[in-house]
Structure formats: C-alpha cells, structure tokens
N, C-alpha and C positions, 0 to 999 in steps of 0.2 A: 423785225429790227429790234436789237436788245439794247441793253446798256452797260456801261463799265460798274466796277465797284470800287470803293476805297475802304482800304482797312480802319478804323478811326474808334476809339473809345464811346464811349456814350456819353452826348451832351449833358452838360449840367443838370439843366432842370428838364428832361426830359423824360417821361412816362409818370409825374408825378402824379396823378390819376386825383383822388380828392381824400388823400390821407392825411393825416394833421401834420402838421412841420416837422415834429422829432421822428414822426414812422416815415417820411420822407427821404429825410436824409439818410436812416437806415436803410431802406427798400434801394433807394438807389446805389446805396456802397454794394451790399447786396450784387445787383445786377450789374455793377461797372467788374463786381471778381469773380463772376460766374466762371467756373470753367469748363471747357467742354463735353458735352452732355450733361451738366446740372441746368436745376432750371427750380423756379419759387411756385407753388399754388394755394391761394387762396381764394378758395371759392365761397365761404362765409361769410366774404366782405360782399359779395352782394350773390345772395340766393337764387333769384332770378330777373328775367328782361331776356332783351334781345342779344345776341352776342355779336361782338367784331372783334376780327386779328388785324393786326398791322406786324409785317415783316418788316426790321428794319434793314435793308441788304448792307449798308455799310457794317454796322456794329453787330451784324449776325444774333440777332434779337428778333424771338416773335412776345408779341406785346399781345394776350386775351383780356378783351373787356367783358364784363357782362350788364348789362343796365347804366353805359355809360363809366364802370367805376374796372381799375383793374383790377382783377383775379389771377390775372397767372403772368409770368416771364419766361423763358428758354431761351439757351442757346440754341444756337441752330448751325444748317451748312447749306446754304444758298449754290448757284451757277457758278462754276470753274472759268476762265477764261476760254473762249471760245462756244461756250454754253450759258450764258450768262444769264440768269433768271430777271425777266421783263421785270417793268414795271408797270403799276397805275391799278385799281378796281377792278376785283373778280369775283364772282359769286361761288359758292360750292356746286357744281353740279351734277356732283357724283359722289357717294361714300361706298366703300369698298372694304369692309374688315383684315380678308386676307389676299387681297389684292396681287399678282404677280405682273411683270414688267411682261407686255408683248411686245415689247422694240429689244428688251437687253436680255435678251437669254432667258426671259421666265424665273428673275432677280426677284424678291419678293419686295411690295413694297408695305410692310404691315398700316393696318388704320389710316388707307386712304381718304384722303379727301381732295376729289380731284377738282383743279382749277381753270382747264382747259381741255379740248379734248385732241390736241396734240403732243400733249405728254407730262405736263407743271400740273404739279401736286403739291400738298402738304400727305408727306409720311415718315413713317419712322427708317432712321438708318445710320449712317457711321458719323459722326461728326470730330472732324481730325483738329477742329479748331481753325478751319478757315473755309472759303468757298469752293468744295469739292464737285458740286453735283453735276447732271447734266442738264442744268434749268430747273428742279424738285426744290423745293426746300424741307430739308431734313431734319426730325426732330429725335429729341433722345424718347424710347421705348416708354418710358411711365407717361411723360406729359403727353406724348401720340394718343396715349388712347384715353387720358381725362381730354384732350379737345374732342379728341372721335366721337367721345360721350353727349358731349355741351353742343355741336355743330346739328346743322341742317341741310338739307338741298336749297339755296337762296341766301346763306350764310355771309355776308360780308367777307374779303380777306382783302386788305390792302398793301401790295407789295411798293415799296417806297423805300426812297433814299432818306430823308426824313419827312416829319411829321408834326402836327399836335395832339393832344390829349383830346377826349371828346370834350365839349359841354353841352350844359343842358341848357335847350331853347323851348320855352311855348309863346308857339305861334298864335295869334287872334284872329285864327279865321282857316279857313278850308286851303288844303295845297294850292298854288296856281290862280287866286282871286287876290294875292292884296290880302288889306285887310278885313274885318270882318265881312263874311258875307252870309248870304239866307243859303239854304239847306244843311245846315249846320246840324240837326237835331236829326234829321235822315241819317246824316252819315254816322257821327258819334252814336247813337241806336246800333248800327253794323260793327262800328269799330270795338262797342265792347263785348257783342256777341261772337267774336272773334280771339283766337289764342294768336300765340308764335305760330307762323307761319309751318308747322311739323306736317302738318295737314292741307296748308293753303298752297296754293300756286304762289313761286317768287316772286314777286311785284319791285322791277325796277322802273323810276321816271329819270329818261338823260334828258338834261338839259343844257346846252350848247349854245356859248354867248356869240363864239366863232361864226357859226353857222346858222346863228338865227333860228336853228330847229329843239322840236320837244319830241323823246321818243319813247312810248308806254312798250314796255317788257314786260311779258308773262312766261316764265320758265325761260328764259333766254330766248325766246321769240316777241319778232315785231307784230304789237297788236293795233298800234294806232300810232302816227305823224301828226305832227303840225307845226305850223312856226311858231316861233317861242318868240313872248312877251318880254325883252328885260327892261326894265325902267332906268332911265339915264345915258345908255346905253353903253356902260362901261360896262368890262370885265366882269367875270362872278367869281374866278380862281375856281382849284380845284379841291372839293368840298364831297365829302358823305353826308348824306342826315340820314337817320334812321328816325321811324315812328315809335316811339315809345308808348303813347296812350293818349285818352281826351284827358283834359286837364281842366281847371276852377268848375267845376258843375258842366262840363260839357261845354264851354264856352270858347277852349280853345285846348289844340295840339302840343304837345310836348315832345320833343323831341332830342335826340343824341347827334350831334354834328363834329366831323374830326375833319382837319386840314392835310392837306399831305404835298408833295414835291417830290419830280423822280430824283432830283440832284440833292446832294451830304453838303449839310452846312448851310444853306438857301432859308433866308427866313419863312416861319411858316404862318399866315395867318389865322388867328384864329376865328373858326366861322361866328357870326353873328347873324339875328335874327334877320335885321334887313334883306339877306338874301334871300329865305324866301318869301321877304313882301315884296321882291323888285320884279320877282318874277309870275307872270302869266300865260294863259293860254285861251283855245277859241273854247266856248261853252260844251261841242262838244266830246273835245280830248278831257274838260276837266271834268265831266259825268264818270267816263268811262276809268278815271282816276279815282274819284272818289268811290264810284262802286264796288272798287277791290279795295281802299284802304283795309287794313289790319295790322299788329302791332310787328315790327320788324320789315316793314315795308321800306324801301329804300331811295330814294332822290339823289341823284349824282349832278354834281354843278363841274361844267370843263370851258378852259378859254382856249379849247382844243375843239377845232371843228370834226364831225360826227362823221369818219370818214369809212367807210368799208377795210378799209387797212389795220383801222382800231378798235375793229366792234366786229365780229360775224355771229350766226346765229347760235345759242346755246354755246359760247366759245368768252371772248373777253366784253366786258362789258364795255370799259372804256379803259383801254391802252396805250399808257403816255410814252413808251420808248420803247 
C-alpha cells in the first residue's frame, strides 16, 4: 500500500539543521530555488558521525545529515502516480555502484543504495522536476555518488511527507532501563571500542506503543521479541534516534533523534528525551541490546502497531503507508 504526493514548496523553517540565523535563511533560499538536478554539499560542516537521509516526497528534496547537522540537499524525483514511493523508515541494505534494473530492461541505475528488496532505491537518474519514477527515488549523478560514498549497509533513509530536523539528546542511562541504571561501564567499554557500523552488523530496536511489543533487528533480521514497557501508557509518535556515543565521562548516551509524518503539512514533533526514559524492556531483551550497542545503532519509536504488512525481513523496517 503507498501513498499520494502533493506538490508544495518547502516549509519555512524547515531543514534549518544548527547553522546560525543569517546561513539559515540563505541555505533555505538556497533550497526553496533549487532546480532540477542541482543540489548544495557541505560536508565540512560536520566531518564525521553517523549519517541519515530524509526524502522529502512532497517538496522532492533529499535532506543528508551527518552527526546530527546537515551537509547536503538535492532535488530529487520520487514515485509517479500509480507508483508512488512508500513511506516511513528503511535502512540501506544493499550498495550497488553499477547496479542495472532486472524488472526494467537492464535500465542502469548508477550508485545504488537499495531500500528494499522489491525494487525502492536511492540512485541516480533523470530528474524532469516532478515525481517521475517507478517508486526509486532519483538523484542528480554528482550528489549519487557523494551519498554512495558517506552511506553504509544499516544507514538510516527516511521517506516522509514531512519531517523535523534532528537533535541532540543524552540520555542518563542504558537503552530500555529508565533512568540511570548499573552496567553502564560494561557497555560504554564496548561502545567506544566500536566505529560506524561499516563493519558491525545493523542494529535496529522497534518499538511499538500500538502493539505493546519491542523488536531487536540484526541485519534486517528478527533476533529477539518482547513486550515493550511504555510509561504512561500514551503514544510515543513516530521518532528515529540514532547512537551517537557515551557522553559526560561515560555516564550517559548521546544521541541524534528526528520526527517524521507520512502526510505534507501535519505538525511534527520534536523528539525529546523523555521517550526514551518512558520506555522499557524484560532484562533479557535489554542484555541482548546493550551487547550490540555501537555508534549508528538505531531505535525506531511507532504508534503504529508491528504488523507483518509493515516490516518483513531484511525488507522495510517500519512502513507507515
């Protein structure tokens, strides 16, 4: 099941990443008069970290972050009608340099980065200035292959109607415990003899306010269930956090969190830490968590229950339309 698109300019205050007021409001003239096939990179403004994309499918915009701050914008060319490029959380699970189409005649799709493995990519190709593809989303030939460069297998991409900017959260305490808790000094020990995930297996935690469940993902495979803890028992919206690193002396997690919405114009919250102090798990889903923490490791919050329709394996993480 997909979803529509609407053509629409770029919000006011949106993708303004943590640049001062006056490179703000240029960066965004900037991207509201991009036109098809140009695109901004700056990869100076933050050298390294974890990396995430956010597609915007209305405003035909991919947004690269890297450590939280943006570095890059493109136009793009999203799903056609009749082919409409999903939405919600996908990880990369596949890179492909010279990659050819086996559904469309052996069509090349240069500097894949595939999103599914029934045919939604990020690669490069025509971009006519509106949503052409068949579900792909297509970027211009330079920025394809600076993301191709920056990406990983477990890479964040989040395809959305809108969005927030990340920020930055540290947390006081281990994923999945509340606040502070004991083995803290075990984990932080692993977490800093650990890089970007280039090397790790992808580590995603879904958690599901819908459905009362928590599900540990390794490579797009289910490694561990359980019912999930949330405090209060509202809502958690639908939230990214990525692991950034230990933070004050090891005392506690820092983190990058972005809000998203499949629907244009829907306000979007932005995440706060309390999410995740509201949420918990039994002792031993959150071992088997903590034992892969490493920096780029991902937590997905949905008030969208964990359905087989919206998740299969090594396929969509969590799929809102």
């Amino acid at each position: 099941m997909t979803t529509g698109y609407t053509r629409r300019r770029v919000m006011a205050g949106l993708g303004a990443g943590l640049l001062a007021p006056a490179a703000i409001a240029q960066t965004l003239k900037d991207i509201r008069d991009l036109k098809p096939g140009e695109f901004t990179w700056h990869p100076e403004r933050s050298p390294a970290g974890p990396v995430a994309i956010i597609v915007s499918i209305p405003d035909q915009r991919v947004h690269v972050y890297r450590g939280g701050i943006r570095i890059g914008v493109s136009t793009c060319s999203t799903g056609k009608p009749g082919h409409e490029t999903p939405t919600g959380v996908f990880t990369i699970l596949q890179k492909d340099k010279d990659h050819k189409s086996s559904t469309y005649n052996n069509a090349p799709m240069p500097n894949m980065n595939r999103l599914t493995w029934d045919g939604i990519a990020l690669h490069a190709g025509k971009l006519p200035g509106y949503p052409a593809s068949h579900g792909c989303v297509r970027l211009p030939m330079a920025f394809s292959e600076k993301v191709f460069g920056i990406t990983h297998v477990g890479t964040p991409v989040i395809l959305a109607g809108s969005h927030a900017d990340p920020v930055d959260i540290v947390h006081p305490g281990l994923l999945l415990t509340g606040d502070a808790a004991g083995g803290m000094d075990a984990a932080v020990a692993k977490l800093k003899s650990r890089a970007l995930p280039v090397a790790e297996p992808a580590i995603t935690v879904l958690v599901s306010a819908a459905s009362g469940e928590a599900v540990l993902l390794e490579n797009g495979r289910t490694v561990a269930t359980t019912a999930a803890q949330v405090a209060d028992g509202t809502g958690l919206g639908e939230h990214v956090f990525s692991l950034i690193e230990a933070h004050d002396g090891g005392a506690a997690l820092r983190w990058h969190a972005i809000g998203y919405s499949d629907s244009h114009g829907v306000p979007v919250e932005v995440p706060q830490g309390s999410i995740l102090r509201r949420v918990g798990a039994d002792e031993g889903f959150r071992a088997a968590v903590h034992d892969r923490l490493h920096p780029g490791m991902l937590m997905v919050t949905t008030d969208l229950p964990l359905h087989p329709d919206r998740r299969s394996a090594e396929d969509f993480v969590i799929m809102t339309a």
